[in-house]
C-alpha positions as CSV (number, residue, x, y, z in Angstrom):
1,X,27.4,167.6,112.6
2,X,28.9,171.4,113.7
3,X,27.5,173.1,115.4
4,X,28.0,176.6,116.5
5,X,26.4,177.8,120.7
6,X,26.3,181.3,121.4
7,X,25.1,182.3,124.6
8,X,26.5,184.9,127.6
9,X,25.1,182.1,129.9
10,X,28.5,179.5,129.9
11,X,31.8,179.2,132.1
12,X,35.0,180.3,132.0
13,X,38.0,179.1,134.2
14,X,36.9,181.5,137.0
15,X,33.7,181.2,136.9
16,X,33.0,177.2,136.8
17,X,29.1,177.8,138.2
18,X,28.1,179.6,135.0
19,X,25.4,178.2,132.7
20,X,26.8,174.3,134.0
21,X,24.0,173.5,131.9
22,X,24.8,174.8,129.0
23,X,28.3,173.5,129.5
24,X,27.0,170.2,130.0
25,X,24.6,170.5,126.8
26,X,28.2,171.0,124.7
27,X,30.3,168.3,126.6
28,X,27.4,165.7,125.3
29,X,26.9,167.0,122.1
30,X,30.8,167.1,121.8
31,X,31.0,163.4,122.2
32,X,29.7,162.9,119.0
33,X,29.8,166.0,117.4
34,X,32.5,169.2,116.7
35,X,30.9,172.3,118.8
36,X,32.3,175.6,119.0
37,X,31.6,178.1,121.6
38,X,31.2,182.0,121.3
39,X,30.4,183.5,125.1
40,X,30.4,186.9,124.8
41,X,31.2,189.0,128.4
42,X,29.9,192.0,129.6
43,X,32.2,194.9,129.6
44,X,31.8,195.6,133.2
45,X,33.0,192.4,133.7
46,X,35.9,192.5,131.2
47,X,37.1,195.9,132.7
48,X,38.0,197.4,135.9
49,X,40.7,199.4,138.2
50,X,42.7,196.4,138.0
51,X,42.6,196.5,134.4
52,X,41.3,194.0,131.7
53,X,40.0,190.6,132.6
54,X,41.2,187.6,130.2
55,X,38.9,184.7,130.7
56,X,40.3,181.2,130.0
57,X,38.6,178.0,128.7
58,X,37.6,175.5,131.3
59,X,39.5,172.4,131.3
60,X,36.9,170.7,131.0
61,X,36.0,172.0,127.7
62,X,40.0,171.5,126.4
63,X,39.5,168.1,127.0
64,X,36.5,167.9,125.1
65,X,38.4,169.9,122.1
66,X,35.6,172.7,122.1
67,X,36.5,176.0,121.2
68,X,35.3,178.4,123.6
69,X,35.8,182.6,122.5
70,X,34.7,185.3,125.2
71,X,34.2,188.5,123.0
72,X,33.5,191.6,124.8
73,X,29.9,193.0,124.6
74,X,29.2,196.3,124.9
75,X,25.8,197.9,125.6
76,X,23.8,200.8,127.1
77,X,23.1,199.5,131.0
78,X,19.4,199.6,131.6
79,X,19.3,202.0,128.9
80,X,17.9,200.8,125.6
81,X,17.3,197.3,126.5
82,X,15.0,196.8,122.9
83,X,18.5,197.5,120.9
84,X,20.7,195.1,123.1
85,X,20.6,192.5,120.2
86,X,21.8,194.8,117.9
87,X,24.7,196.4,120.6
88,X,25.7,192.6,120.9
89,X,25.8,191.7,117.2
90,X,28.2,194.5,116.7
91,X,29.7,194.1,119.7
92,X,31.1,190.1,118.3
93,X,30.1,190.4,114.6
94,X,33.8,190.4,113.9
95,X,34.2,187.1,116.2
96,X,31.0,185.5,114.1
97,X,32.2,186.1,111.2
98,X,36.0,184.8,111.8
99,X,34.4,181.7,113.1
100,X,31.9,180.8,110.5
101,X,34.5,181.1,108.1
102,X,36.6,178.4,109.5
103,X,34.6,176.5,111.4
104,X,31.4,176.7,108.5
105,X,28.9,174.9,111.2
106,X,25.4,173.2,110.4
107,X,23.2,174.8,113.0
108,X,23.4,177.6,115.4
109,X,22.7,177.1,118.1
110,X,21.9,179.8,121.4
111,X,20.2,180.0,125.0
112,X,18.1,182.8,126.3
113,X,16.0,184.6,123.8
114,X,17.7,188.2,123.6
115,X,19.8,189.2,123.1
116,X,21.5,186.6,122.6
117,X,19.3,184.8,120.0
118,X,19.4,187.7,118.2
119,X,22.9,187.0,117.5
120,X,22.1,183.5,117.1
121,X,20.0,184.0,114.2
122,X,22.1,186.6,112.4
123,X,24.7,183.9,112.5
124,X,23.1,181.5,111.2
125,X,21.4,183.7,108.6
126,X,25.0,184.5,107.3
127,X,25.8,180.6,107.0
128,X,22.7,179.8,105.6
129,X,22.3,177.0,108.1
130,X,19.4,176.5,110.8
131,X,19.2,178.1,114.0
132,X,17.6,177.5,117.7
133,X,17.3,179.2,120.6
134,X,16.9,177.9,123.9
135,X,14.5,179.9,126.4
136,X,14.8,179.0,130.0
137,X,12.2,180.8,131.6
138,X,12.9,184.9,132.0
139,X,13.0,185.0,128.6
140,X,9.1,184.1,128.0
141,X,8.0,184.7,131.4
142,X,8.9,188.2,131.9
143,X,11.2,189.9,129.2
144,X,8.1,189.8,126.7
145,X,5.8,192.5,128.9
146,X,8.6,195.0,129.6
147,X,8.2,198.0,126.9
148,X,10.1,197.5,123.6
149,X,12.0,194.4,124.9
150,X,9.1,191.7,124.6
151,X,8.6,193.1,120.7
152,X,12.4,192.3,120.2
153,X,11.6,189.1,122.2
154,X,8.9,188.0,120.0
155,X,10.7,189.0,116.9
156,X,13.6,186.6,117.5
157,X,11.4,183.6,118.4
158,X,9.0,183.7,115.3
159,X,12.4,184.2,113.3
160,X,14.8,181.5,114.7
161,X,13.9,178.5,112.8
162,X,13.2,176.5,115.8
163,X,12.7,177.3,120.0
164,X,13.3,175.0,122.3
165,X,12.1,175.3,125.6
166,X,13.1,172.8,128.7
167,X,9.6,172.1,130.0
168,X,6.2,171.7,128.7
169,X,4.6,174.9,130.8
170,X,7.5,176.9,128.9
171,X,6.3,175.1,125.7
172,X,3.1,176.8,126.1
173,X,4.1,180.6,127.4
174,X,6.1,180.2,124.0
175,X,3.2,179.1,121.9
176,X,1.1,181.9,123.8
177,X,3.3,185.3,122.5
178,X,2.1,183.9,119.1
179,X,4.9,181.8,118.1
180,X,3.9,178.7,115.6
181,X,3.2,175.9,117.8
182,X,5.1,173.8,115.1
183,X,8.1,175.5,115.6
184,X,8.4,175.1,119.5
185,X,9.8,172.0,120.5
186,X,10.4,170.6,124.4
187,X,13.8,168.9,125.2
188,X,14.2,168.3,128.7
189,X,17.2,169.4,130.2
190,X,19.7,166.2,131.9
191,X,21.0,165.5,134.8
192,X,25.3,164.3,134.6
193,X,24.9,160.6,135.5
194,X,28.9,160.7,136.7
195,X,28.2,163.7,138.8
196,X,24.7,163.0,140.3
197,X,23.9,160.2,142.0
198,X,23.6,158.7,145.5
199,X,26.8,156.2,145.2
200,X,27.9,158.0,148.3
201,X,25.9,157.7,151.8
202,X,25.0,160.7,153.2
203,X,27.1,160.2,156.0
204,X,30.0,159.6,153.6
205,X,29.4,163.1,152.0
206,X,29.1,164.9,154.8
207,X,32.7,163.6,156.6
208,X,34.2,165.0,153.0
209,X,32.3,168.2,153.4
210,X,33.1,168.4,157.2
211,X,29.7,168.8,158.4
212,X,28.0,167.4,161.4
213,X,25.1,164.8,161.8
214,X,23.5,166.4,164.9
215,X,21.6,168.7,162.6
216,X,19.5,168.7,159.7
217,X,21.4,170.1,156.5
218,X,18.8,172.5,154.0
219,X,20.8,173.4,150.7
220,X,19.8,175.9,148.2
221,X,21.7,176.2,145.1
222,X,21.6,179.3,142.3
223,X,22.6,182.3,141.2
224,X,22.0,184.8,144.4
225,X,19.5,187.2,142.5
226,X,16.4,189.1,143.2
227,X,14.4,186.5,141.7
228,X,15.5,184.0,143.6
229,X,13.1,185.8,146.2
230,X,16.4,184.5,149.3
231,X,14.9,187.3,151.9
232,X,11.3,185.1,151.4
233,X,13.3,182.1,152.3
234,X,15.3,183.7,154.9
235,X,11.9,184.7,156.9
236,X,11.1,180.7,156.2
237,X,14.5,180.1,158.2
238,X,13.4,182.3,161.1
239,X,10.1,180.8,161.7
240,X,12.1,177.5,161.9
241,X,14.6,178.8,164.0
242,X,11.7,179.7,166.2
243,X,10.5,176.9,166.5
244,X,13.4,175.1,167.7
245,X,14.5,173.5,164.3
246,X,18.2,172.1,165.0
247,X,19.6,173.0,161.2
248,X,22.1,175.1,159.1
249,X,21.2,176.5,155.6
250,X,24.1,176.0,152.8
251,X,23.1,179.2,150.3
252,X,25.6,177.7,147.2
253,X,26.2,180.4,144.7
254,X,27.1,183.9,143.6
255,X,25.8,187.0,142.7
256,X,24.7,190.7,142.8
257,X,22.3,190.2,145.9
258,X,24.6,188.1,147.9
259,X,26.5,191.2,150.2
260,X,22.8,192.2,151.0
261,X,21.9,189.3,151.9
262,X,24.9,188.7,154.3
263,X,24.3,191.8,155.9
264,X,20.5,190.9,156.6
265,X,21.2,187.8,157.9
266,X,23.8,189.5,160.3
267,X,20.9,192.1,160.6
268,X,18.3,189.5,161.7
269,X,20.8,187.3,163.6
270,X,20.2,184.6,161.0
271,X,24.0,184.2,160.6
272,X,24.7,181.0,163.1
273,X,22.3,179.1,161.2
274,X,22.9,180.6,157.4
275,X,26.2,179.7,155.3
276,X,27.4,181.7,152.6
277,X,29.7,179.5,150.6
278,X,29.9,181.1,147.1
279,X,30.0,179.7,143.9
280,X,31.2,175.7,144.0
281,X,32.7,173.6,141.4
282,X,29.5,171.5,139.8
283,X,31.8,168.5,140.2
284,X,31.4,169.6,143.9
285,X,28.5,170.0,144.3
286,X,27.0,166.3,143.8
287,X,28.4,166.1,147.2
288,X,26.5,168.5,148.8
289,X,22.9,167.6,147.2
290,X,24.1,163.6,148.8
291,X,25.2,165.3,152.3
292,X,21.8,167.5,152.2
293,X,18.3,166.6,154.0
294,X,16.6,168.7,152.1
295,X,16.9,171.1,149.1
296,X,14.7,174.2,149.0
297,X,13.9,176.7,146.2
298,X,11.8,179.8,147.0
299,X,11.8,181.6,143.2
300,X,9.3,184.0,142.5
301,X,10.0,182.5,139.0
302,X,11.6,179.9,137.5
303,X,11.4,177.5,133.9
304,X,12.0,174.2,135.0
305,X,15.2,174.3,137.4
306,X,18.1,172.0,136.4
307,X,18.9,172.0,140.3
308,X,15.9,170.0,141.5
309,X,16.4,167.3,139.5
310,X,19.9,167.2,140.5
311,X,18.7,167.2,143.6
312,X,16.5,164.1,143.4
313,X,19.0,162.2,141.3
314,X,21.4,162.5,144.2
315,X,18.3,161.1,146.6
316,X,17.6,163.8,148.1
317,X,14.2,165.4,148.4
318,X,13.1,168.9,147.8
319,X,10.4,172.1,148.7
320,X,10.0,174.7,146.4
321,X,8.0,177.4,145.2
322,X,4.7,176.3,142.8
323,X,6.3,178.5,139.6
324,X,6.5,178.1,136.0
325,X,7.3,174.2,135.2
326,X,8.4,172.6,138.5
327,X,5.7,170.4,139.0
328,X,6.5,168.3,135.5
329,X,9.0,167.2,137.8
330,X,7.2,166.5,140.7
331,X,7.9,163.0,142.2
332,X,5.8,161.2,144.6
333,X,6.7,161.6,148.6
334,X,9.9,163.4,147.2
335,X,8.7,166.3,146.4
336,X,6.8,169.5,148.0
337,X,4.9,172.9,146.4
338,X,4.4,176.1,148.2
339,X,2.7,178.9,147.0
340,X,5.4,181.6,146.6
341,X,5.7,184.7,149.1
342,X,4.4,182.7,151.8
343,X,7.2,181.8,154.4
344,X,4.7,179.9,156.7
345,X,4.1,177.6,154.1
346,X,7.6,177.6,153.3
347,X,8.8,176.3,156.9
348,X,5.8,174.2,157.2
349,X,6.5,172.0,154.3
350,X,9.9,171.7,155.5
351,X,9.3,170.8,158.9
352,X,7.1,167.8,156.9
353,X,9.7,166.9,154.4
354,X,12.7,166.0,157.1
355,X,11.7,162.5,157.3
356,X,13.5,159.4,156.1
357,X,10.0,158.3,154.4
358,X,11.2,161.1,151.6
359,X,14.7,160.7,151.2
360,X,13.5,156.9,150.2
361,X,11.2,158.2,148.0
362,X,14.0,160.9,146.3
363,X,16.2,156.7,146.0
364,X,13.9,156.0,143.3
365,X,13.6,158.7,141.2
366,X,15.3,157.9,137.7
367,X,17.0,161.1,135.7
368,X,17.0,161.6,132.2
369,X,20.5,162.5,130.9
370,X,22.3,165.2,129.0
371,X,23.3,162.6,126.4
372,X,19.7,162.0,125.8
373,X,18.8,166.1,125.4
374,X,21.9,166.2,122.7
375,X,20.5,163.1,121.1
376,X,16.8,165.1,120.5
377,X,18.9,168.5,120.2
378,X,20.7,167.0,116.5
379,X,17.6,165.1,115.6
380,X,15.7,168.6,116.0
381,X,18.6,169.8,113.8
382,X,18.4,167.2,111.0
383,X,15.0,167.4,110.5
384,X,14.8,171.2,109.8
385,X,17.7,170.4,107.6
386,X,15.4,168.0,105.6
387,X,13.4,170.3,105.7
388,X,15.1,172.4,103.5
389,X,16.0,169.9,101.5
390,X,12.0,169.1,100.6
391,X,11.3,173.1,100.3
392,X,14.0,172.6,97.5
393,X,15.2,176.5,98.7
394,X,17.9,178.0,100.1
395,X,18.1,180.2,103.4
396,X,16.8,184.0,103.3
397,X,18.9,186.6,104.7
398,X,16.8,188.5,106.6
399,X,16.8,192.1,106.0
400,X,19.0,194.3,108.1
401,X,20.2,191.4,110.2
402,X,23.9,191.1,108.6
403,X,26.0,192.6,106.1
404,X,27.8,190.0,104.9
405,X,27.2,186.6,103.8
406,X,29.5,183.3,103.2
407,X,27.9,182.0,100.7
408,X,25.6,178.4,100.8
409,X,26.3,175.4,102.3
């Protein structure tokens, strides 16, 4: 099978944090199948003083032999935000179009719901082949009950021929904004069995990662954002501090939030027990889940975080926030729930979780894998396409959603 993945959310050389689970998605699916890549890349991140940014394919995905493209998307910031699908379609038709037309794939596929399933479904409306979208928890959590967007939100679900969501709570937000429950289909996400284990002690991964054993190691792991809800988990860290925890947090990520966050840390004299490492290579960071005591999550929102079952599958336990789907993954002894905004609770159930009793517990916790999620990903595929097949009838292209169209497959 080809398929064609469009989606803002994926790496580049630079940035090797970005969408790792879409990236990991691909590298499975590529195994068996040929996958090509269109990220698109926000023009504020293409240009600048220092002129334009080229972004390079991961190594990674050359090995693979996947295709990776960065057009450049243009749109109206914060302005608009109900036509963003559109400003992305004609930001890469030209790139869609190039690609379907020597590439012809069987599916498109996309993550996150708009605007880039928008683009998604245009794409495959042009090929005549199925699409899918992905929604990872924003998408059908929050983007549906801002004005305007949630209508183009809606729109692109009940049009794509098939939504996937990565947990069962996300299955029924879906279902809930009036999309055919026949159409929404839950494929868990996978852990990298090669990357995430606990082959290493934790004492072996903390002599690679130079850090001590006289204190107790908490590890958070994201994109630094305001729904990541860090100040929350910051006032979690003083209360600890207070009360004479002996520990450093690792905050592993980038983003827009993290300067701010630097300077309240330095503010609240937070910054000898609080380090700022940036965005890590995810073949790193299997080493610092395994050197870890404890990995903590403090979202005001979240679908079902990748990152926690990373977390287990690498034996180490976790405290997080009681949001969206994270108890599907809840794991006996292993595992803590907080109510969110509530940094007593927050330090409490850490103070209760830093005990070798849980770290056993995390020992025995068994991951599903990305092979598997590709493996339900194609069947999903192949059964809309016998679908089709049955109906005896060839793909519609809906109105005012391309121009031009290749002809059927």
């Amino acid at each position: 099978m080809r398929l064609l993945f469009i989606s803002t959310t994926f790496p580049d050389a630079a940035s090797p944090s970005r969408g790792t689970y879409n990236a990991a998605l691909v590298r499975a699916l590529s195994r068996q199948h040929e996958v090509s890549v269109i990220s698109p890349r926000s023009f504020p991140e293409v240009y600048s003083l220092k002129g334009k940014k080229k972004f390079e394919v991961p190594v990674e995905m050359e090995a693979h032999g996947v295709s990776v493209q960065y057009p450049t998307y243009w749109y109206t910031p914060r302005l608009f935000q109900n036509a963003y699908g559109d400003q992305m379609w004609w930001s890469v038709k030209a790139v869609v179009r190039k690609t379907l037309a020597s590439f012809q794939p069987d599916a498109v596929l996309s993550y996150w719901a708009h605007p880039d399933g928008d683009v998604c479904r245009r794409a495959a409306a042009i090929a005549n082949v199925p699409s899918a979208v992905i929604v990872g928890g924003s998408d059908v959590l929050i983007l549906p009950h801002l004005p305007g967007r949630g209508t183009r939100v809606r729109e692109v679900l009940n049009s794509s021929d098939a939504v996937i969501t990565v947990s069962e709570g996300l299955r029924r937000k879906t279902i809930e904004l009036g999309v055919p429950e026949s159409k929404v289909h839950t494929i868990y996400q996978g852990v990298d069995e090669h990357l995430f284990d606990h082959h290493l002690t934790r004492l072996d991964a903390r002599k690679r990662l130079n850090l001590g054993s006289d204190v107790a190691h908490l590890l958070w792991v994201g994109r630094v954002v305001e729904i990541k809800a860090l100040p929350v988990l910051f006032d979690a860290v003083a209360l600890l501090k207070e009360q004479g925890l002996r520990f450093q947090l690792h905050l592993l990520g980038d983003g827009p939030q993290r300067t701010p966050l630097q300077q309240l840390a330095q503010r609240r004299q937070l910054d000898d027990v609080i380090r700022f490492h940036g965005a890590v290579g995810h073949d790193q960071i299997g080493n610092w889940y395994r050197a870890a005591d404890l990995t903590v999550l403090t979202s005001d929102s979240e679908g079902l975080p990748n990152v926690l079952r990373e977390s287990l599958a690498c034996g180490t336990p976790f405290v997080s926030t009681d949001v969206g789907s994270v108890r599907e993954i809840a794991f006996p002894e292993a595992t803590c729930f907080v109510p969110p905004r509530n940094p007593a609770a927050f330090a409490a159930a850490v103070q209760s979780m830093l005990t070798e009793e849980a770290k056993l517990a995390a020992a025995a916790y068994q991951p599903s894998t990305w092979q598997g999620s590709a493996q339900e990903t194609v069947s999903l595929f192949r059964s809309l396409q016998r679908h089709d097949c049955n109906q005896a009838s060839t793909r519609t292209v809906l109105p005012g959603l391309v121009d031009v169209k290749l002809g059927q497959r």
